[in-house]
ROBAFI-49923 format. One record per residue (C-alpha): residue in three letters; residue number from 1; x, y, z. Coordinates in nm, 3 decimals, always signed. Example, Ala and Ser with C-alpha at 12.3 -4.5 7.8 and 13.67 -1.06 7.14 Angstrom:
% residues 2
["ALA"; 1; [+1.230; -0.450; +0.780]] ["SER"; 2; [+1.367; -0.106; +0.714]] 
% end
This chain:
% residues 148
["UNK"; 1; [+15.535; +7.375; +11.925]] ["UNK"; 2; [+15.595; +7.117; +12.242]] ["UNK"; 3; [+15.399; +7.300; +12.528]] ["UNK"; 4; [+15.604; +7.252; +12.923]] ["UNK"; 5; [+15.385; +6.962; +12.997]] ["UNK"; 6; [+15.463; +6.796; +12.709]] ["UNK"; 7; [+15.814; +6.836; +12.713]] ["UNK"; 8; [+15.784; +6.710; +13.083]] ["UNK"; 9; [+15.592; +6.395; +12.967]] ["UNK"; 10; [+15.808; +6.281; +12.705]] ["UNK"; 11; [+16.168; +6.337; +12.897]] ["UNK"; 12; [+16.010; +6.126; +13.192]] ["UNK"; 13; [+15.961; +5.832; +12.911]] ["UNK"; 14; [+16.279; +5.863; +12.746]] ["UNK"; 15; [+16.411; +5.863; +13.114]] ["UNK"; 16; [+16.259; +5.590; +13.235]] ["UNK"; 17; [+16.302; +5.383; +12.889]] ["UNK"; 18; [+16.695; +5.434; +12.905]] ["UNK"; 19; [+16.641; +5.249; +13.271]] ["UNK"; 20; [+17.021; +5.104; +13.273]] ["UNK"; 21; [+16.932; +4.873; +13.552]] ["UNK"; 22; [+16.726; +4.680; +13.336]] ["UNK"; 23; [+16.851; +4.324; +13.240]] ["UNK"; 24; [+16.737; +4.062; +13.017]] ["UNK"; 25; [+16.591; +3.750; +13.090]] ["UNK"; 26; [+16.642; +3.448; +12.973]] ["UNK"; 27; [+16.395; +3.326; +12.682]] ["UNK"; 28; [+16.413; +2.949; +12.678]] ["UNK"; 29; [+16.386; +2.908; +12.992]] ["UNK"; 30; [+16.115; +2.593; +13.029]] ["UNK"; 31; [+15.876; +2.615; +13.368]] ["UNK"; 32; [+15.626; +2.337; +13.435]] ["UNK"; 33; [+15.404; +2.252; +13.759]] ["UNK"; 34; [+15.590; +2.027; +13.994]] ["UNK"; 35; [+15.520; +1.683; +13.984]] ["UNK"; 36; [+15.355; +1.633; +14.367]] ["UNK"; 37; [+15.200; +1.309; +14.296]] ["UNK"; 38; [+15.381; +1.074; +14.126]] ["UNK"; 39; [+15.157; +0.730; +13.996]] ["UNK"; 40; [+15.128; +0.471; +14.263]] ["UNK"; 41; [+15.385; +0.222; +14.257]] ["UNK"; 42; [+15.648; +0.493; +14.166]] ["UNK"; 43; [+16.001; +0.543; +14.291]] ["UNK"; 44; [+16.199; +0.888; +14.392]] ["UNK"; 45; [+16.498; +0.996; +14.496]] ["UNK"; 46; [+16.646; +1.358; +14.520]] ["UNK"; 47; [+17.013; +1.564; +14.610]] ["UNK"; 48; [+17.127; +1.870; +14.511]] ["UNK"; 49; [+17.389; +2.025; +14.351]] ["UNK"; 50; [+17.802; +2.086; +14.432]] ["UNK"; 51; [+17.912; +2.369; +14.172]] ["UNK"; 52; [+18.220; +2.362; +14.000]] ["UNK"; 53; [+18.199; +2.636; +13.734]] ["UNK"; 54; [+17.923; +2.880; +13.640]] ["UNK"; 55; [+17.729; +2.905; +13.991]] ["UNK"; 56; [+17.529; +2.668; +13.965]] ["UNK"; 57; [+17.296; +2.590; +14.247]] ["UNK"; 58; [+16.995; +2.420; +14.286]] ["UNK"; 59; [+16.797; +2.082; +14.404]] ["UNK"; 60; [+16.744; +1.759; +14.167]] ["UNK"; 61; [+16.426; +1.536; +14.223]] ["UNK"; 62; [+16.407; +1.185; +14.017]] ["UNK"; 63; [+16.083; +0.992; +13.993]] ["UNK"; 64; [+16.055; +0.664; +13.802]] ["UNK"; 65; [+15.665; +0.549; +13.737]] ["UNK"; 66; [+15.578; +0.242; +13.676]] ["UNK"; 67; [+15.628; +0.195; +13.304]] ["UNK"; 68; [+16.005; +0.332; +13.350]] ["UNK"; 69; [+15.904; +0.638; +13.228]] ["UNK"; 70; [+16.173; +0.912; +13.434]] ["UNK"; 71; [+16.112; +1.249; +13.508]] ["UNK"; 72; [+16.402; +1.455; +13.603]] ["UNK"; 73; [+16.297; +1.773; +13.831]] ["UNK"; 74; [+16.564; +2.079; +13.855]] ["UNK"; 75; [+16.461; +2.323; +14.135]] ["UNK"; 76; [+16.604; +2.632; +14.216]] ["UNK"; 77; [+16.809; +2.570; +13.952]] ["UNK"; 78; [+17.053; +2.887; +13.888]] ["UNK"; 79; [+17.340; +2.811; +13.655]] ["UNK"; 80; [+17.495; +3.090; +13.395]] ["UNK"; 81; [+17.508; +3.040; +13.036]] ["UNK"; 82; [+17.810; +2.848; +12.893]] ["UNK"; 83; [+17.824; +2.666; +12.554]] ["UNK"; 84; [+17.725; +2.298; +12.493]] ["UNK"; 85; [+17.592; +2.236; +12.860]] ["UNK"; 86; [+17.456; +1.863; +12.890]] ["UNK"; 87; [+17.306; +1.736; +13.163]] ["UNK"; 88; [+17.337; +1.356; +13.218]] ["UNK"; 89; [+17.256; +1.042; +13.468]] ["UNK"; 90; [+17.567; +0.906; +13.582]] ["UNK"; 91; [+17.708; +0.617; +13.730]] ["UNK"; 92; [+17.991; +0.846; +13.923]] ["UNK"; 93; [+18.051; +1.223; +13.976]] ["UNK"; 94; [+18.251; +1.223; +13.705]] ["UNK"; 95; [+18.215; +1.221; +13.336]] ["UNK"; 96; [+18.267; +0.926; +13.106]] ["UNK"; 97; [+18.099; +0.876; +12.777]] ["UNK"; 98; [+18.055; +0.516; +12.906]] ["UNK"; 99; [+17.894; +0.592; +13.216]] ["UNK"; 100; [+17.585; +0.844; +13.102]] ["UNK"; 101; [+17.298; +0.903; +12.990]] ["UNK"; 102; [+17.202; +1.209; +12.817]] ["UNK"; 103; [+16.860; +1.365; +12.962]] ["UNK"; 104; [+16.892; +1.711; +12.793]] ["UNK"; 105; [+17.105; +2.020; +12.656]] ["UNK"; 106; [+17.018; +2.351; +12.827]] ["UNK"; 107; [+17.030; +2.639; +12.592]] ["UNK"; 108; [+16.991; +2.933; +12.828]] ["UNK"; 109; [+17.144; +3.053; +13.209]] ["UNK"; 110; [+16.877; +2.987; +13.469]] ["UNK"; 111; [+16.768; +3.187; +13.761]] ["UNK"; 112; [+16.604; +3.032; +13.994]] ["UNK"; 113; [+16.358; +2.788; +13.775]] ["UNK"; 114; [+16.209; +2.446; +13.813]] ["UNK"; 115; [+16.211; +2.250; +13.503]] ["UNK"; 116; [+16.091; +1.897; +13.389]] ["UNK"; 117; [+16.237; +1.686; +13.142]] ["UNK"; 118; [+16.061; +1.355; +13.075]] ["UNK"; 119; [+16.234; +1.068; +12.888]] ["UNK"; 120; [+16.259; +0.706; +12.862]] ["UNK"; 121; [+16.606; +0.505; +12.855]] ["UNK"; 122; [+16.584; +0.163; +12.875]] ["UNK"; 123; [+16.969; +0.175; +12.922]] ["UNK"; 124; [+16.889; +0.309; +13.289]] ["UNK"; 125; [+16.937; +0.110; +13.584]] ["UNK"; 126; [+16.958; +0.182; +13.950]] ["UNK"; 127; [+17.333; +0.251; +13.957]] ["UNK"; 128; [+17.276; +0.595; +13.772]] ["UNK"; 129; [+17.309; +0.787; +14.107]] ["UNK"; 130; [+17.458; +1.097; +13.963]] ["UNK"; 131; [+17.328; +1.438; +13.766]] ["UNK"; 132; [+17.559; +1.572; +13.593]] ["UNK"; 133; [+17.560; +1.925; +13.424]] ["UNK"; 134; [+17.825; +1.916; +13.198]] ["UNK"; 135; [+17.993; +2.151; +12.890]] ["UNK"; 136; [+18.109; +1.898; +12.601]] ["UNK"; 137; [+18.294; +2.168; +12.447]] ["UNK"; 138; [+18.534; +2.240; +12.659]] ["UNK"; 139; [+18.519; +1.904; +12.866]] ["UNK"; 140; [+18.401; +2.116; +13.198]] ["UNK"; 141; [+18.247; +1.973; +13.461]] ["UNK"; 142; [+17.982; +2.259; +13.585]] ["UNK"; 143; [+17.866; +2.039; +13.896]] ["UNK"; 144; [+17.695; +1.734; +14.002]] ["UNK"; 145; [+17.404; +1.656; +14.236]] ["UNK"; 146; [+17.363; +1.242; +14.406]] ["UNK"; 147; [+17.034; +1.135; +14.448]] ["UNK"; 148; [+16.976; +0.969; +14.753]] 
% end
């Protein structure tokens, strides 16, 4: 036989369990320590980001070391899920196959994260100005960020 208290006990956990405010959070979401002191000899640059689709928000740093290795630096980012979401360098705020590079594909929304991607592309050059954050599925530009 349940006694008061324990009837008490277990409605307050099945009460609180059933919480319908609760939401999930994203699980691939990747957060790494910013990068606050790039190698000597290094170049940056940084803009952030005019939304098209999906809310996305956010700051974009580049730094280049000196072995042309780039790291690409998304703060604040905040972007909802969509499907095949790229992001790319660019040569203009637009996308054209011939005018990216392809730094990542994001597999999750984001709320508010930082995230690093490291890569090397020897097909980079100064005239890649642009981030792009692109859906390849349905040929959506999300938004774009110039680094200055």
């Amino acid at each position: 036989m349940i006694t008061r208290l324990q009837w008490v006990i277990i409605s307050s956990m099945l009460m609180f369990a059933c919480n319908s405010e609760d939401k999930p959070q994203p699980v691939n979401t990747i957060v790494e320590p910013p990068v606050t002191n790039p190698q000597a000899g290094s170049s940056s640059s940084a803009g952030s980001f005019v939304s098209y689709e999906h809310g996305l928000a956010g700051k974009v740093l580049l730094y280049i070391d000196t072995t042309n290795v780039i790291t690409l630096r998304l703060e604040q980012f905040t972007m909802t899920q969509g499907p095949d979401v790229h992001v790319y360098l660019s040569k203009s705020s637009n996308y054209s196959a011939a005018n990216v590079l392809e730094v990542t594909k994001l597999t999750t929304g984001f709320q508010g994260s930082s995230i690093n991607f490291t890569f090397h592309d020897t097909r980079y050059t100064a005239a890649h100005v642009f981030v792009l954050v692109y859906c390849n599925q349905y040929n959506s530009l999300f938004g774009y960020a110039e680094l200055q």
